[in-house]
N, C-alpha and C positions, 0 to 999 in steps of 0.2 A: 481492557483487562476483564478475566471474568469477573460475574456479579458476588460477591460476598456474602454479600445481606440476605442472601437468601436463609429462610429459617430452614434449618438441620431436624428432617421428620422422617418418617420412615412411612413405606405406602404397603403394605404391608393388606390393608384392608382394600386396596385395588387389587392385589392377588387373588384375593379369596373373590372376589367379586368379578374378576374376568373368569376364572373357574365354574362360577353359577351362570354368565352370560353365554359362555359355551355351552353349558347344556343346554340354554334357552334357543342355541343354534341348532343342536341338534333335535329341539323339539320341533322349531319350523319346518326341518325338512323329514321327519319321519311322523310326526303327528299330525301335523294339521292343525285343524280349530276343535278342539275334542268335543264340544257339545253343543249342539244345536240351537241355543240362546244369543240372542243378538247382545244382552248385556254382558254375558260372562265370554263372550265373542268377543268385543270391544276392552273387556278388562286384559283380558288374556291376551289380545293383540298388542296394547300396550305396552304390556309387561316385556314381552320374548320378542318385539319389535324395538326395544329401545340397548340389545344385545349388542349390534351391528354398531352404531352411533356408538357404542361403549368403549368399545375396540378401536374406532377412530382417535373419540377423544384420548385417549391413552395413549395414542400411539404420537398423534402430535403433542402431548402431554409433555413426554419422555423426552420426545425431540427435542423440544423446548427448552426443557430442564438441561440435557447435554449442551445447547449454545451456549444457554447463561453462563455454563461451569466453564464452558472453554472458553467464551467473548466473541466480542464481534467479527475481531479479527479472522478468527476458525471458521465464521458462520457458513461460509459457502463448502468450506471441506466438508463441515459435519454434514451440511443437508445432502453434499451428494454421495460419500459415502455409503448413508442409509440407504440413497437410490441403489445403490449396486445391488447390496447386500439384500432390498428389499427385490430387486429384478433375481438375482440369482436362486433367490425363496418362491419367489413365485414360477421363475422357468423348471424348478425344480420338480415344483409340484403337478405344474401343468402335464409336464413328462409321465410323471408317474399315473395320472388320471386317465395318458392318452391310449393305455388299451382297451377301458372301457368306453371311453367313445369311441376308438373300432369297431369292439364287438358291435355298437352299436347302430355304426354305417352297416357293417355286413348284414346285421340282422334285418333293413330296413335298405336294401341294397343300392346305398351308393356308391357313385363312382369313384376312383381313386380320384380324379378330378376334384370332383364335390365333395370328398372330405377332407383333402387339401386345403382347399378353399374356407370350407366350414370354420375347421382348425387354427387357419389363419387369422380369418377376421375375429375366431372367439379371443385368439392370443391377443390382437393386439389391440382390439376395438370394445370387445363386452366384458374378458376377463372372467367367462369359464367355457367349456365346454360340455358335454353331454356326462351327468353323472359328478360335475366338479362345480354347481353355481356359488359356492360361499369363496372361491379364487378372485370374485370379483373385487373383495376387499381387498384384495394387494396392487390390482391394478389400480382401484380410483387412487390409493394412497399414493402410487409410484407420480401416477397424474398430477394427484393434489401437492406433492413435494414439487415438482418440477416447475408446479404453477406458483408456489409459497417462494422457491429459488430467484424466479423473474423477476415477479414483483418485487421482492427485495432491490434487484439490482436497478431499479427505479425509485428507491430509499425509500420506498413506502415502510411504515411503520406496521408490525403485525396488525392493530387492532384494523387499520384502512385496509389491509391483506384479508383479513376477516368478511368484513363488509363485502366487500368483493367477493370473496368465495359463499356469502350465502346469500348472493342475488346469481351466481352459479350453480347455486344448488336448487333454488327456486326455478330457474330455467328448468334444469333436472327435471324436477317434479313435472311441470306444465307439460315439457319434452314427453315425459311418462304416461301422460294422460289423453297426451295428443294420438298416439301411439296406439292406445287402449281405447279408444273412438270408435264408434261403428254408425254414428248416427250418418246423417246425410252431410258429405262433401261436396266441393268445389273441384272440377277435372286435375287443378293443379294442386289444392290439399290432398287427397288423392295421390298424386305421385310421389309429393314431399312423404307422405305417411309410408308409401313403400319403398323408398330412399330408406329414408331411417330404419323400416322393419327388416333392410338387409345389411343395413352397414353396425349402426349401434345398439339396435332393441329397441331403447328405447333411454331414458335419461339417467339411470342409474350412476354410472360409471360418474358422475359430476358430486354425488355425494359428500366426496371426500374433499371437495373445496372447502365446504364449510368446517368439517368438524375438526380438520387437521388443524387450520388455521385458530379456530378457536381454541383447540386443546392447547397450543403453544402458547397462547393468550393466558388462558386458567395458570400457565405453568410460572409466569412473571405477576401476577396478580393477585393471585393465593386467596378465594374468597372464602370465608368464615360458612362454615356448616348450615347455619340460618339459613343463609343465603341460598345455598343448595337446597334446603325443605322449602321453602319459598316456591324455588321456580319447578321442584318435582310437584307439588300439589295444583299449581297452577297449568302446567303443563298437561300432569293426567286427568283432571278433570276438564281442559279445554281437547283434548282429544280426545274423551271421554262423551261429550255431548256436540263437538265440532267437527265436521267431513272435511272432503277437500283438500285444497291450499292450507288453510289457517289450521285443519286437524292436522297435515305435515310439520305443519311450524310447531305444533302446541308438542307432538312427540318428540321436535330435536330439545325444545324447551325443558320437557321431561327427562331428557337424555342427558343433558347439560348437568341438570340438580342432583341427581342419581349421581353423576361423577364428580359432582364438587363435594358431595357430601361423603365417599368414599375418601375422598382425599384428606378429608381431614378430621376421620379416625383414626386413631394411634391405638394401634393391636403389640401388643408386647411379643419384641423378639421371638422367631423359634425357626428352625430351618422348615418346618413344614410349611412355611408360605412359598419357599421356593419352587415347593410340590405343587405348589395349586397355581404357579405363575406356567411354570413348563410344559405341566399338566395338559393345564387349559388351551397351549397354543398346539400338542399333540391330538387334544379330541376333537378341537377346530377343524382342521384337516384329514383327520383319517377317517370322523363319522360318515362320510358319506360312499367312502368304499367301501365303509362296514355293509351301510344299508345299502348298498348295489347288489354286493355279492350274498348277501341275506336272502333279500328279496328274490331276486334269480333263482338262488336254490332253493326257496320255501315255496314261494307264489308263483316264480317264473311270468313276473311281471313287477311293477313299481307298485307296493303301498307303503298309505299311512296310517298306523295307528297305534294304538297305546302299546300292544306287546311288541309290535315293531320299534318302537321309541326305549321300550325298558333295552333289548335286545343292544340295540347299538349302541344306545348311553355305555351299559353296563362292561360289554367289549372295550369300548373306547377307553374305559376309565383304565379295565384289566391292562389292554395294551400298551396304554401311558406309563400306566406303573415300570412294566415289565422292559420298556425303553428307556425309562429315567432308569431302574436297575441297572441293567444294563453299558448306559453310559458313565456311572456314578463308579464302576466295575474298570470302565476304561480307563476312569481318572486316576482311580490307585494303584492299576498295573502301572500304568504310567508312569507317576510319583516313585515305586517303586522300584524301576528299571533308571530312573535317575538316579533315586539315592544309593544304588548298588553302582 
């Protein structure tokens, strides 16, 4: 049977808060690190690095939230379901991306071969292509559902599913770093590191073990605001003064508190959170064909910086608008074509 007991909130402040996390997406890839300071470096990294993990937790949040409402019973339709609808989002977009990784083969001339190729493994293995890297979030999630699906059917319990996907995300990390090595190898470190440089990148793609799992966890546990300031101030000051391994743990730590603490603000009704939920998943994906075709025409080459970041934000936002109009446009023709 579904869960009952769950308390009756409205999330209302996750809207507005994946709204600011998107723009912290599009600050990654049109800004940069804006100023030369290793501490305001480190704060800032923080901050617009804890965007991505936002998106996860939320997204296994939701999921979450959906099985309790329907039970156990449902649980394997709802997780797969989302798989469809999250593959169909993702081949949707990847599509759309793939004429700017053409121009990009042709400008750089490969072969139809080698961008076949390229395109392939970005679709199925890394989850973007040239000019589309934030696509990777819908892969690791599709990953991470199918990984949360199995395990289930082994009765593991979400929190043991958890444990599991952040010693999977840990791999990740090390996978990433190993990756990003140039020191002195062994013949066969060495081949394994160009194995991976051609198949996965590198460890990214395993992200979404942990956060999904966890957001589905947050979603049956309901922890108290505290709790969330707790583990944000422990988090950004441990990756604040800590590198590494333990500076990756400290920001999913930071990323955790940041969403527990979202969740349990209560923002008073209003349809304009709708706007900032819709919004935020439109400038997610269009910012970066804003900044492609920007950049081309302005610089005729890829930058990053502040007027580049107003530029695209600003677009993005314009565009969102103008497509939520737009659909909001189709719903009444609609409506209207019925009641006649």
């Amino acid at each position: 049977m579904p869960d009952k007991t769950q308390t009756i909130r409205n999330y209302h402040c996750v809207d507005v808060a994946k709204f600011i996390m998107a723009i912290c997406v599009v600050a990654i890839h049109t800004w940069g690190t804006p100023v030369s300071s290793i501490t305001f470096e480190k704060v800032y990294g923080c901050v617009v690095n804890c965007a991505v993990p936002f998106f996860f937790l939320a997204s296994g949040f939701f999921l979450g939230k959906k099985i309790l409402r329907t039970g156990p019973a449902e649980q394997h339709t709802v997780l797969r379901g989302y798989v469809i609808r999250m593959l169909k989002l993702y081949s949707l977009w990847y599509l759309i991306y793939l004429p700017l990784a053409a121009s990009y083969f042709y400008a750089n001339d490969y072969s139809l071969i080698k961008s076949i190729l390229v395109s392939v493994r970005g679709y199925l293995l890394i989850g973007k292509n040239f000019y589309c890297d934030m696509l990777w979030y819908l892969l690791s999630t599709i990953y991470a559902v199918v990984f949360v699906t199995l395990l289930f059917k082994f009765q593991l319990r979400i929190c043991h599913i958890a444990l599991c996907g952040i010693v999977c995300h840990i791999i990740g990390t090390q996978i990433t770093a190993f990756t990003q090595y140039h020191g002195n190898l062994s013949e066969p470190l060495l081949a394994l590191q160009r194995i991976l440089a051609l198949t996965i990148e590198n460890g990214r793609i395993l992200t979404g073990f942990s956060y999904i799992p966890i957001g589905m966890l947050l979603a049956k546990k309901n922890l108290p605001a505290r709790t969330g300031a707790v583990l944000l101030v422990i988090g950004f000051v441990g990756n604040y003064l800590l590198n590494g391994l333990i500076g990756t743990i400290m920001l999913a730590v930071c990323s955790v508190g940041i969403f527990v603490m979202t969740t349990q603000i209560q923002l008073p009704d209003s349809p304009v959170y709708a706007y900032f939920r819709k919004s935020s998943t439109a400038i997610y994906f269009i910012h970066q064909f804003i900044w492609a075709v920007f950049c081309f025409a302005v610089y005729k080459q890829d930058i990053q910086n502040f007027s580049v970041f107003l530029v695209v934000v600003s677009v993005s936002i314009i565009l969102s608008c103008l497509w939520l109009f737009v659909q909001k446009k189709k719903v009444q023709l609609y409506h209207t074509k019925t009641v006649s």
